[in-house]
KOLFIKE-639938 format. One record per residue (C-alpha): chain; x, y, z; residue in one letter. Coordinates in steps of 0.1 Angstrom, whole numbers, plus 5000, padded with zeros to 4 digits. Layout:
A / X / Y / Z / A;
...
! end
This chain:
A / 5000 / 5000 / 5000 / X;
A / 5011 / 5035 / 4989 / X;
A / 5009 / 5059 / 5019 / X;
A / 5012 / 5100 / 5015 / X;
A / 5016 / 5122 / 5042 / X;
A / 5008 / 5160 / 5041 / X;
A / 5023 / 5179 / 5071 / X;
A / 5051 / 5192 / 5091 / X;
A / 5074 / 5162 / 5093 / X;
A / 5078 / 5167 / 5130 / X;
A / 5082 / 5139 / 5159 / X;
A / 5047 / 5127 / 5159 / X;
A / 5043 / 5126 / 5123 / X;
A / 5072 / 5109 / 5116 / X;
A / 5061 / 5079 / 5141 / X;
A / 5032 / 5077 / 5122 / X;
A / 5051 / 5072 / 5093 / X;
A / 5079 / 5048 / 5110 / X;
A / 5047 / 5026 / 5123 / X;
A / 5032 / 5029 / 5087 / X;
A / 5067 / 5014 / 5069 / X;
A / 5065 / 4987 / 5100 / X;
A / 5032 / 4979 / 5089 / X;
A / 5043 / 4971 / 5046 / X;
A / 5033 / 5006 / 5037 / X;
A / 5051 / 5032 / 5008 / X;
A / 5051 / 5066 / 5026 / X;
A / 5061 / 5094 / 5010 / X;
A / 5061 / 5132 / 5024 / X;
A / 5052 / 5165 / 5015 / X;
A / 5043 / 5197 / 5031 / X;
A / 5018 / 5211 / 5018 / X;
A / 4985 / 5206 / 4999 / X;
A / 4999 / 5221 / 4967 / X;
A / 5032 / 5200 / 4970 / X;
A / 5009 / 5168 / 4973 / X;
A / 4983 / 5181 / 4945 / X;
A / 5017 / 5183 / 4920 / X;
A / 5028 / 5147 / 4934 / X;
A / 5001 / 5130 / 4927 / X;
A / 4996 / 5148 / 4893 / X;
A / 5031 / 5132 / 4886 / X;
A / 5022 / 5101 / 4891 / X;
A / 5036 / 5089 / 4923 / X;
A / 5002 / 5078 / 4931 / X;
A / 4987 / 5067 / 4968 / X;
A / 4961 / 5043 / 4979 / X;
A / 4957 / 5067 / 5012 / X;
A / 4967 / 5101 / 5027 / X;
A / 4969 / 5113 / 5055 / X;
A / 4968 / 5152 / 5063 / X;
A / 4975 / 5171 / 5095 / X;
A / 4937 / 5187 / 5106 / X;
A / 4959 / 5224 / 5109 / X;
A / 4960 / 5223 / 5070 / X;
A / 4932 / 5230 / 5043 / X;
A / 4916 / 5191 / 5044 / X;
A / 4887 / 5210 / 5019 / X;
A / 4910 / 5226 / 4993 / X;
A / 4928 / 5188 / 4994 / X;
A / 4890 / 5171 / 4988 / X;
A / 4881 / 5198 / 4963 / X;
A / 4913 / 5195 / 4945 / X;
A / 4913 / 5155 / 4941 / X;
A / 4874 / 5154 / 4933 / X;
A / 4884 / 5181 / 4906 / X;
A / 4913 / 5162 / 4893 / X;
A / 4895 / 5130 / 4897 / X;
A / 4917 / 5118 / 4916 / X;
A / 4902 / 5092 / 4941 / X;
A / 4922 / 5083 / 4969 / X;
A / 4908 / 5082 / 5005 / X;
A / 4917 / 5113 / 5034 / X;
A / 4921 / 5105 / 5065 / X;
A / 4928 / 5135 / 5093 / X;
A / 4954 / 5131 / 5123 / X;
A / 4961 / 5160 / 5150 / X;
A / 4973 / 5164 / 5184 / X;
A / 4954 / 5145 / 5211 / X;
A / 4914 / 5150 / 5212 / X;
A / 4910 / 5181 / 5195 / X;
A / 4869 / 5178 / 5189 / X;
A / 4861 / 5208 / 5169 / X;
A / 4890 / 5202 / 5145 / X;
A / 4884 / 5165 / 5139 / X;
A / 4849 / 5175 / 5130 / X;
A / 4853 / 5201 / 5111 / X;
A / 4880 / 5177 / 5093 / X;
A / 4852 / 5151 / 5089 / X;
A / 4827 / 5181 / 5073 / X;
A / 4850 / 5187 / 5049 / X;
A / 4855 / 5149 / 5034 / X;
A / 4884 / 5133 / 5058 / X;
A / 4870 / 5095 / 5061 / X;
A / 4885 / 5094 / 5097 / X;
A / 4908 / 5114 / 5123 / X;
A / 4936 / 5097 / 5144 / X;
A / 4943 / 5113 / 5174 / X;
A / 4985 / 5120 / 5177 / X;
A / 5008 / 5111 / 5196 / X;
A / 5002 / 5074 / 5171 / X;
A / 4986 / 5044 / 5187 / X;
A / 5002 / 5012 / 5167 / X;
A / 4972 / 4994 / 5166 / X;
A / 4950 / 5024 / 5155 / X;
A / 4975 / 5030 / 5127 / X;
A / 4973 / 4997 / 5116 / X;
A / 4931 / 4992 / 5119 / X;
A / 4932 / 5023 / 5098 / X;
A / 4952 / 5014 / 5069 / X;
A / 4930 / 4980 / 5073 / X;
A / 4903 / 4992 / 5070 / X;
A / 4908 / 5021 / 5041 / X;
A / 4929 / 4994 / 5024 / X;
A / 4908 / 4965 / 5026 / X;
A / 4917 / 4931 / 5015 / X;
A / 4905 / 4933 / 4977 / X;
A / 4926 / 4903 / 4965 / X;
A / 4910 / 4877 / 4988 / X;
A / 4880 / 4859 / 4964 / X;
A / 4856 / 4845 / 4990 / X;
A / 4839 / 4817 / 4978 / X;
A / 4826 / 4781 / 4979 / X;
A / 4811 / 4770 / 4947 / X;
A / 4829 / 4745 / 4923 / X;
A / 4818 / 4772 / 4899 / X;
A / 4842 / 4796 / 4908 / X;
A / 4873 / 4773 / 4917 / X;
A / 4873 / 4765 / 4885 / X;
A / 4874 / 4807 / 4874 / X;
A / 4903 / 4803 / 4901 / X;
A / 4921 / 4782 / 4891 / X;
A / 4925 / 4794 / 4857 / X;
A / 4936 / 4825 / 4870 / X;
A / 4962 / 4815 / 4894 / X;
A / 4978 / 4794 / 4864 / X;
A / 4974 / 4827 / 4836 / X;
A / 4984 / 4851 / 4868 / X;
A / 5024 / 4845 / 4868 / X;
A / 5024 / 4859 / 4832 / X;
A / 5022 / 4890 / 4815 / X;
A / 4990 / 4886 / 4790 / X;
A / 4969 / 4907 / 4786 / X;
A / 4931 / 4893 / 4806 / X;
A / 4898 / 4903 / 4793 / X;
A / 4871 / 4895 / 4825 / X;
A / 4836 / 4893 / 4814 / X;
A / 4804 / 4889 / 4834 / X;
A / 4771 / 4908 / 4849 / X;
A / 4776 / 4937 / 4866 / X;
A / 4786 / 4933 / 4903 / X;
A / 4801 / 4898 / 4899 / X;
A / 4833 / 4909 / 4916 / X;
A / 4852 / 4917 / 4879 / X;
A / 4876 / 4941 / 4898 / X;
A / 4884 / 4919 / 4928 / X;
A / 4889 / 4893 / 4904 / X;
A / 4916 / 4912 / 4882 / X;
A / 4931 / 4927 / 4920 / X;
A / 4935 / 4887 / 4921 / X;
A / 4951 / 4886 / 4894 / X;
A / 4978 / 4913 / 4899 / X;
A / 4984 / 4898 / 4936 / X;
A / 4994 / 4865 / 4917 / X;
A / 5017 / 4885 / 4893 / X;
A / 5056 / 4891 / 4893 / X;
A / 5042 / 4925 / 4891 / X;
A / 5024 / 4920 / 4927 / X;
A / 5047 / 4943 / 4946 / X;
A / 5043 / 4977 / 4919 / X;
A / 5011 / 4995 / 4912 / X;
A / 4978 / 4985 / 4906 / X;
A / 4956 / 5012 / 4889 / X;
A / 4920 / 5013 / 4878 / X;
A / 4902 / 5031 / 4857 / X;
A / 4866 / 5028 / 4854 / X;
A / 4857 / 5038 / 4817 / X;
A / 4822 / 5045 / 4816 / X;
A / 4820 / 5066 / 4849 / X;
A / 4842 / 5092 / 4827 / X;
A / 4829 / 5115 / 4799 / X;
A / 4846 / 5109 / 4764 / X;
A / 4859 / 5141 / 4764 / X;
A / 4881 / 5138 / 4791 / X;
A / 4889 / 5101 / 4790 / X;
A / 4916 / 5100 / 4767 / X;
A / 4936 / 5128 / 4794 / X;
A / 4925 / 5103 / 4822 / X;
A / 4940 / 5072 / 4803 / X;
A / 4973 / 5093 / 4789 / X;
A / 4976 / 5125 / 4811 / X;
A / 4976 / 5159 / 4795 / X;
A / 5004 / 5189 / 4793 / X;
A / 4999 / 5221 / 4815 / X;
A / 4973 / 5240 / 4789 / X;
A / 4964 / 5213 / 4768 / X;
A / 4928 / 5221 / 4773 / X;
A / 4905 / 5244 / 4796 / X;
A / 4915 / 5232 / 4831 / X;
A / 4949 / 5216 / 4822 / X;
A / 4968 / 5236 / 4854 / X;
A / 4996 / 5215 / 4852 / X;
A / 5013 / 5187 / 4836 / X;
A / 4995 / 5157 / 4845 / X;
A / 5008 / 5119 / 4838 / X;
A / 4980 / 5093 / 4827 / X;
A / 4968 / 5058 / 4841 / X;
A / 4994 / 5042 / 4818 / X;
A / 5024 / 5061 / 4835 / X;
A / 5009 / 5056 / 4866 / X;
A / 5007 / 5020 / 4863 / X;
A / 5044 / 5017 / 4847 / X;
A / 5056 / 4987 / 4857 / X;
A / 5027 / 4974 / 4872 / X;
A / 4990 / 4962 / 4862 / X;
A / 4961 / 4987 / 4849 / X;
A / 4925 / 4973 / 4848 / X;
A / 4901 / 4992 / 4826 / X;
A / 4868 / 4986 / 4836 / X;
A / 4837 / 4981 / 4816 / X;
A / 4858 / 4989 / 4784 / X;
A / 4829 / 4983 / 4764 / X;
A / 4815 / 5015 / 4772 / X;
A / 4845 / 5035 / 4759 / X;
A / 4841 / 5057 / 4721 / X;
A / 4852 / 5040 / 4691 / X;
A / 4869 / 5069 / 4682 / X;
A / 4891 / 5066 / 4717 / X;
A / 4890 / 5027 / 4712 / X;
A / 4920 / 5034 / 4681 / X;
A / 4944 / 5053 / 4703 / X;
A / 4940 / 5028 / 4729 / X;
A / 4947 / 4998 / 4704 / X;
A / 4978 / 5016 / 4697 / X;
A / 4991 / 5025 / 4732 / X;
A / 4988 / 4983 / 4736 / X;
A / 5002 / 4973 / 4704 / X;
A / 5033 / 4993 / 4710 / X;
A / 5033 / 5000 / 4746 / X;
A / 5038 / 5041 / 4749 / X;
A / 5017 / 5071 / 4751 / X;
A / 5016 / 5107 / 4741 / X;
A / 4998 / 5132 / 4764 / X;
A / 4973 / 5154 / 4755 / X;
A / 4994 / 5186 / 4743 / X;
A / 5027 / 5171 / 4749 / X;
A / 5049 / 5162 / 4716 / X;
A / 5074 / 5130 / 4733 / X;
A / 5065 / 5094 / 4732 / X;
A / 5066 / 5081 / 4764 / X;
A / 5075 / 5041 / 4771 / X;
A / 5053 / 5020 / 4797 / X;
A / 5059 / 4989 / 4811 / X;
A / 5023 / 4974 / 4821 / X;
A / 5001 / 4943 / 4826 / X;
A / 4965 / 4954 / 4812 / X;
A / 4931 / 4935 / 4823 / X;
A / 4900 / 4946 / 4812 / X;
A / 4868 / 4943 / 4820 / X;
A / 4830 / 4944 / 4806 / X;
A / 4791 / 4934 / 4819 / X;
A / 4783 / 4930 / 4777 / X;
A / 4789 / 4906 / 4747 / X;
A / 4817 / 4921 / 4733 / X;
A / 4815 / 4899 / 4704 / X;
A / 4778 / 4915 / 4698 / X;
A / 4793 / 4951 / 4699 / X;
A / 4819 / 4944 / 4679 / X;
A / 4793 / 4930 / 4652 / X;
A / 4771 / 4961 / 4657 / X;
A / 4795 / 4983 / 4651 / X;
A / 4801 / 4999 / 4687 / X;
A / 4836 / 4984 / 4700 / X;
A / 4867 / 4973 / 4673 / X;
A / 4876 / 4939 / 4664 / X;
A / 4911 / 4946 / 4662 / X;
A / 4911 / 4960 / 4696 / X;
A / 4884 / 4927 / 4714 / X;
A / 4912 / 4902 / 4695 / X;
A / 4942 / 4921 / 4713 / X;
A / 4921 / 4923 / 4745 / X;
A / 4908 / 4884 / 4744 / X;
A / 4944 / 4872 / 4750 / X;
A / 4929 / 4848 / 4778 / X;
A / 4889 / 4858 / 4788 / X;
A / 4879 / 4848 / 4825 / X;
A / 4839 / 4845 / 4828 / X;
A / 4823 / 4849 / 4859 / X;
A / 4791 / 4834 / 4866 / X;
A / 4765 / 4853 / 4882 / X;
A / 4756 / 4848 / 4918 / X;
A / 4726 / 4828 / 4910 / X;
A / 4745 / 4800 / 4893 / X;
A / 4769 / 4796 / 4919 / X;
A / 4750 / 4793 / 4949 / X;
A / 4769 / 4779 / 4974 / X;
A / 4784 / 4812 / 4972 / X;
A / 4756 / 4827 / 4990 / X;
A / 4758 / 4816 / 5020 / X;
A / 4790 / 4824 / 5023 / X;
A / 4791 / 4854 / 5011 / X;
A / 4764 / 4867 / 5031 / X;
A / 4779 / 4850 / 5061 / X;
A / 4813 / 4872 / 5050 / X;
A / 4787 / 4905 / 5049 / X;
A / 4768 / 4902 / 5080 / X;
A / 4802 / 4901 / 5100 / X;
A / 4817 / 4927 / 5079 / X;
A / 4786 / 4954 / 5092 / X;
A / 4784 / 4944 / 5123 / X;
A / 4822 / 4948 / 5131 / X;
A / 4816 / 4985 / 5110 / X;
A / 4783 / 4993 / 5132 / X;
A / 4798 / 4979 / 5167 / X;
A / 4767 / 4955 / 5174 / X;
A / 4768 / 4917 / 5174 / X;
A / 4765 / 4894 / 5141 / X;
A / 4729 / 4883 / 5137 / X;
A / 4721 / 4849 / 5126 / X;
A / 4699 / 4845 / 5096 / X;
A / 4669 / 4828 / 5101 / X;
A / 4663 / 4793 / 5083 / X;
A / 4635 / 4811 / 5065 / X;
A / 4658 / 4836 / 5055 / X;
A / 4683 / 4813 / 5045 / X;
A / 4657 / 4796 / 5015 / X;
A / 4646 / 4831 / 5006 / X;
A / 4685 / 4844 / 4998 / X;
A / 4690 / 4810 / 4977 / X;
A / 4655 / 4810 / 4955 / X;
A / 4665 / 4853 / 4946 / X;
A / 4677 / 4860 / 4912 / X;
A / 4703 / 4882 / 4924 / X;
A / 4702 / 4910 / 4895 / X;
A / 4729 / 4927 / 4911 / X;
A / 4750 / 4899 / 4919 / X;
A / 4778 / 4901 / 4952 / X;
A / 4775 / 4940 / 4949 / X;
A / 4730 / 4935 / 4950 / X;
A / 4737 / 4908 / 4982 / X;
A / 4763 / 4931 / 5002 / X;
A / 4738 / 4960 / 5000 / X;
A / 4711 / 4935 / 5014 / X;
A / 4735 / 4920 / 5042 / X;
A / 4743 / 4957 / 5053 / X;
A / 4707 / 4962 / 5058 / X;
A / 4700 / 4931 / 5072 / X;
A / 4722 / 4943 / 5101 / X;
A / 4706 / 4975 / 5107 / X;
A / 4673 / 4965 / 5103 / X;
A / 4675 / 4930 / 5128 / X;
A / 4662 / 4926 / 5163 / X;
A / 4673 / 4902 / 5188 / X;
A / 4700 / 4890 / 5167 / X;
A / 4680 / 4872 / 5141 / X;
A / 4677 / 4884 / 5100 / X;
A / 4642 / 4877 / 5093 / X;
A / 4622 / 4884 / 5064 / X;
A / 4613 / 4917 / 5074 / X;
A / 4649 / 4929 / 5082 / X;
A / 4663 / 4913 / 5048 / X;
A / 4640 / 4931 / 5027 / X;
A / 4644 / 4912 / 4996 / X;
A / 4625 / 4922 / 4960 / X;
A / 4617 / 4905 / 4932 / X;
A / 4599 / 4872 / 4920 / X;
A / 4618 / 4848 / 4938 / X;
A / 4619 / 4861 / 4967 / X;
A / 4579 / 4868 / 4965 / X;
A / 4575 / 4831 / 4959 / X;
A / 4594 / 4821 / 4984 / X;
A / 4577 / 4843 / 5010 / X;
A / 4540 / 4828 / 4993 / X;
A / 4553 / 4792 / 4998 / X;
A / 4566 / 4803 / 5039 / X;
A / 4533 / 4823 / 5042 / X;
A / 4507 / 4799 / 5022 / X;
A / 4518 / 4759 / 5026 / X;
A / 4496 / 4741 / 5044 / X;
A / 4462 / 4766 / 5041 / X;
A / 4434 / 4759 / 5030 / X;
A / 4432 / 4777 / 4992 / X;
A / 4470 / 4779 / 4992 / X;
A / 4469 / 4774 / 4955 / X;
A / 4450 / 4806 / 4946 / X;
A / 4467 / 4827 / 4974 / X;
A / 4499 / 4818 / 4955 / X;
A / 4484 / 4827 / 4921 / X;
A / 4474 / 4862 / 4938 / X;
A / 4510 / 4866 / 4955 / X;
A / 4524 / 4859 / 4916 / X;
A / 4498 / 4878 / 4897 / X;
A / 4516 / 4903 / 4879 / X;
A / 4488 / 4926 / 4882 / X;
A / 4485 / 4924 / 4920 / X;
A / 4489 / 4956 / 4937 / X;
A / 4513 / 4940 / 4962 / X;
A / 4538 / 4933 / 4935 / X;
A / 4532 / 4964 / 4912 / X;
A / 4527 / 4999 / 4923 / X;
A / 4501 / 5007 / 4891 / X;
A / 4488 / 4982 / 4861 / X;
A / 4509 / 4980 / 4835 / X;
A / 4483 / 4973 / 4807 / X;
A / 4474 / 5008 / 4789 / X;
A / 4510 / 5027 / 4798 / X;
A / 4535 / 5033 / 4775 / X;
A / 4567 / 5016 / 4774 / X;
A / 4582 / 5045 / 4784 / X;
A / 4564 / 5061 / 4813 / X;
A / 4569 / 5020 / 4829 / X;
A / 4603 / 5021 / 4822 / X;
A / 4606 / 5058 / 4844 / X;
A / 4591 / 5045 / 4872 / X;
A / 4610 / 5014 / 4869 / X;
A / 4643 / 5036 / 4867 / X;
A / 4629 / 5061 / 4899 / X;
A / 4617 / 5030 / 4917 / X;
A / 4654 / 5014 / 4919 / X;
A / 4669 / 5047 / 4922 / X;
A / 4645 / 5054 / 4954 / X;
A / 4658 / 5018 / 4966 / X;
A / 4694 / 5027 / 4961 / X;
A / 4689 / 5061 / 4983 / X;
A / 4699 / 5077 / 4952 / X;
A / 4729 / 5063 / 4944 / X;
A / 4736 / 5059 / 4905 / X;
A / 4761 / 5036 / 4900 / X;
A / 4743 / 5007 / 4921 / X;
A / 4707 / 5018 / 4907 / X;
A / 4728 / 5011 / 4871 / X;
A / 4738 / 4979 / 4885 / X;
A / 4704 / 4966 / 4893 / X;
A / 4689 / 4982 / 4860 / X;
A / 4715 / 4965 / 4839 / X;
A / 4724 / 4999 / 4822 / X;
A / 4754 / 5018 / 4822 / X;
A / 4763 / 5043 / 4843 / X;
A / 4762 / 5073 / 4812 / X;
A / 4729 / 5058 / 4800 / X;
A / 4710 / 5062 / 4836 / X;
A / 4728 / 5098 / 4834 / X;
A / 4709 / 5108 / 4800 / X;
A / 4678 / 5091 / 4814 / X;
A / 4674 / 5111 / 4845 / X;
A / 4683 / 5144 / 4827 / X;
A / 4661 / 5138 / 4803 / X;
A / 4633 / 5130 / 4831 / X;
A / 4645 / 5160 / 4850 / X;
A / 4639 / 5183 / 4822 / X;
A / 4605 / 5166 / 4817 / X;
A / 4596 / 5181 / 4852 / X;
A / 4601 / 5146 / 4870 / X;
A / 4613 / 5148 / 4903 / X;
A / 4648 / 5131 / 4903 / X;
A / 4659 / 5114 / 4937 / X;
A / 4694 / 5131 / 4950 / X;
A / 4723 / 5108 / 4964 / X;
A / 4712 / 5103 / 5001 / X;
A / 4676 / 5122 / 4994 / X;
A / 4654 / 5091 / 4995 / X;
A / 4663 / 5081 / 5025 / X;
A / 4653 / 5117 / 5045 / X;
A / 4618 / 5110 / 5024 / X;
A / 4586 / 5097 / 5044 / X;
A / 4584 / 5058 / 5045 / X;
! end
């Protein structure tokens, strides 16, 4: 893990920094906010920082969102200093250590910002097998195209991968391509020279320099412009990059994975993703199954969830009921591991008496429905039809209005607003549930917005009335 600093290297920072390097971290040093801003411009890239609460923690959080930089803040400061470590929390630090260092506070912080992302839990024949294959392709340098739905674990997958590598001990850089808008992906995947565009203020290096000499994973490459699709084909064919505005060639030494929740093969034929470019890619290809064909996964997983929460929200694991239990196994899971994580984090919150019931698990869909109508119904008298009425698709418990006599398109906004509501406004899970990218629920919410359609805000719905 690659630790920076921001602060006055004095005695209490450097012991945070000695305990860090005891601990496997990088740490590097600067100053100041602008000195760190430049660094990471450069490339010298950090999975954390850490910044001293006397400095300007919202210039540092304005600067990286504005840069797109995304790396976690974390605030330290002498002793118990309330009003600081608030204010340092208001202003986008994810936590605040109190100085002089604890050991074992440093280390449960760099835990748990840098969580284990290598480890692939599992259970089911179905993904040993995905395992194994990548444990035998891991030691070399070809290039991995990972396929599968959305929310399969593509990324932990490929963080496999590079932890498997000779390249294990460099950089492993991401770059998610469709959460990016084309006009300033190609600076994001090559970096740009100071005034190459409208807000170029300074030389900045690309994911490709950043990940010199170690793996970059672009994520749902599918998504990416065809017109981008040709640089990129060259940047792998010969292994250098030119930045935006900049007139040298630059070498890189990288591992590339890719990733993508769509037939490639079916772009490719409708025109929307290169050939040349999926054959290059498709070196090996890695297919995860979805959640629901992999079931003894479940379990486990959720098992691996429920602990997870209720170590993050300081109250005791609950147990899942058996009822529970048959319910998480008959759902489809549309949003794979990412769809049962959310539900295990509000199976936590929402238990009593240390027990997951139905009601706390709050599972949607047709499976689960008919799993609840053969818990609720077996046994009573006129079970049959009670079942037919729990699965009539025209049942007001299952649908909020009829769907016969609406247009397509006023079933598919409510549909999109519905999961959006769910998600408490978040996008890129309501995109994973929907099966849609990321920029297509974009353009369908603006265009709903400019319709007059109230659109819910990240963290809006869940301030709304029940």
């Amino acid at each position: 893990m690659r630790l920076l600093i921001i602060g006055s290297f004095d005695g209490h920072i450097a012991t945070a920094g000695k305990i860090a390097l005891e601990k496997g971290a990088k740490v590097a040093h600067e100053e100041s906010v602008e000195q760190a801003m430049a660094a990471l411009r450069s490339g010298q890239g950090a999975d954390l920082v850490m910044i001293d609460v006397r400095l300007d923690i919202r210039q540092l959080c304005v600067s990286l969102k504005s840069e797109r930089i995304s790396v976690p803040v974390v605030a330290f400061g002498i002793g118990a200093e309330t009003q600081l470590a608030v204010a340092a929390i208001k202003a986008g630090a994810k936590e605040y250590i109190p100085l002089p260092p604890d050991a074992e506070l440093i280390a449960a912080v760099l835990s748990a910002v840098t969580e284990e992302t290598s480890s692939v839990i599992h259970r089911d024949p179905a993904m040993k097998k995905v395992l194994g294959l990548a444990a035998q392709i891991a030691p070399s340098d070809a290039t991995v195209l990972i396929t599968g739905e959305s929310g399969t674990g593509k990324e932990v997958l490929a963080r496999y991968l590079h932890s498997k590598s000779k390249r294990a001990h460099k950089a492993f850089i991401s770059l998610n391509c469709a959460a990016i808008p084309d006009n300033l992906l190609e600076s994001e995947l090559f970096g740009h020279e100071k005034g190459a565009f409208t807000g170029a203020i300074g030389r900045r290096v690309g994911k490709f320099e950043e990940a010199n000499g170690g793996t970059l994973l672009l994520d749902e490459i599918s998504e990416m412009h065809p017109r981008l699709q040709a640089k990129l084909l060259r940047a792998i064919q010969e292994r250098e990059v030119d930045r935006v505005g900049g007139t040298q060639t630059i070498k890189v030494d990288i591992r590339l994975l890719a990733t993508s929740n769509r037939d490639i093969e079916e772009e490719v034929r409708k025109g929307n993703f290169r050939e040349d470019l999926y054959f290059r890619l498709n070196v090996v290809c890695l297919e995860l199954p979805p959640l629901r064909e992999r079931q003894q996964d479940i379990e486990a997983l959720a098992d691996h969830f429920i602990s997870k929460y209720a170590k993050a929200n300081s109250v005791p694991a609950p147990i899942p009921s058996e009822e529970v239990r048959r319910m998480m196994l008959a759902h489809p899971w549309r949003g794979n591991v990412r769809e049962l994580e959310n539900s295990m984090h509000r199976a936590v919150l929402l238990s009593h008496d240390g027990i997951i019931t139905r009601e706390s698990i709050q599972l949607r869909g047709s499976a689960a429905a008919a799993a609840e109508g053969d818990t609720d119904l077996e046994g009573v008298a006129g079970g049959e039809d009670a079942k037919a009425a729990v699965q009539d698709p025209a049942s007001p418990k299952d649908t909020e209005a009829p769907l016969v006599g609406r247009t397509v398109a006023a079933v598919e906004r409510d549909l999109i607003i519905g999961t959006l509501n769910h998600t408490l406004g978040n996008r890129t899970h309501a995109a994973t549930i929907l099966g849609i990218s990321i920029r297509t629920l974009r353009n369908k919410l603006k265009l709903y917005s400019q319709e007059g359609t109230p659109v819910p805000m990240p963290g809006t719905a869940e301030r709304s009335p029940a």
